[in-house]
C-alpha positions in Angstrom: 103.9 67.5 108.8 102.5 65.0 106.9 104.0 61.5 105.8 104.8 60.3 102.3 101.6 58.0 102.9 99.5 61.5 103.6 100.7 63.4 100.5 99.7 60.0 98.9 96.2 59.8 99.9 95.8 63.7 99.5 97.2 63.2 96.1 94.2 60.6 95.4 91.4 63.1 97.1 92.8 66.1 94.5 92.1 63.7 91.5 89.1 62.3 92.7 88.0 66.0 93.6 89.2 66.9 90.0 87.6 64.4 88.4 91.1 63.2 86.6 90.8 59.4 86.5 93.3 58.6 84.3 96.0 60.4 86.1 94.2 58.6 89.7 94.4 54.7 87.8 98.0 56.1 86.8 99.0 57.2 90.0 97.8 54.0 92.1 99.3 51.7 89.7 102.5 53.6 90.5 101.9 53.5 94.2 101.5 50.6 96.8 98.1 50.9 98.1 98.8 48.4 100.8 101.2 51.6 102.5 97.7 53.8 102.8 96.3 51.0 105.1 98.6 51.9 107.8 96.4 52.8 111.1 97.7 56.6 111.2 96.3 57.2 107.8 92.8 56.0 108.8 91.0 59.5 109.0 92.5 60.4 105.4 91.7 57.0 104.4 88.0 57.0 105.5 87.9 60.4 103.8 89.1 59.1 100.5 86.9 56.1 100.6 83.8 58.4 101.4 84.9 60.8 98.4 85.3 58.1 96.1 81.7 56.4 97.1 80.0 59.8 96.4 81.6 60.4 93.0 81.2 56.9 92.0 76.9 57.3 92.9 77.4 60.9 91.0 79.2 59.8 87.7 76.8 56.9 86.4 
């Protein structure tokens, strides 16, 4: 089962994986980032991070 933090941070993968950037700036401002620090959520947060870094080097 996964926490509210989880769902969060798969949220944020599904967008980035989408490539819907409005609704991911809409969705973090709504959010508190700080919540996705939390040591539990490291592996999904690594994995966002990563995903993030390779669409940001793919979308000049």
């Amino acid at each position: 089962m996964l926490t509210n933090e989880q769902k969060a941070l798969k949220q944020l993968i599904n967008y980035i994986e989408q490539g819907q950037w409005e609704k991911l700036n809409l969705y973090c401002q709504i959010i508190n980032p700080k919540n996705l620090l939390n040591p539990k959520n490291t592996k999904i947060f690594t994995a966002l991070k990563y995903l993030f870094l390779e669409k940001q080097t793919s979308h000049p």
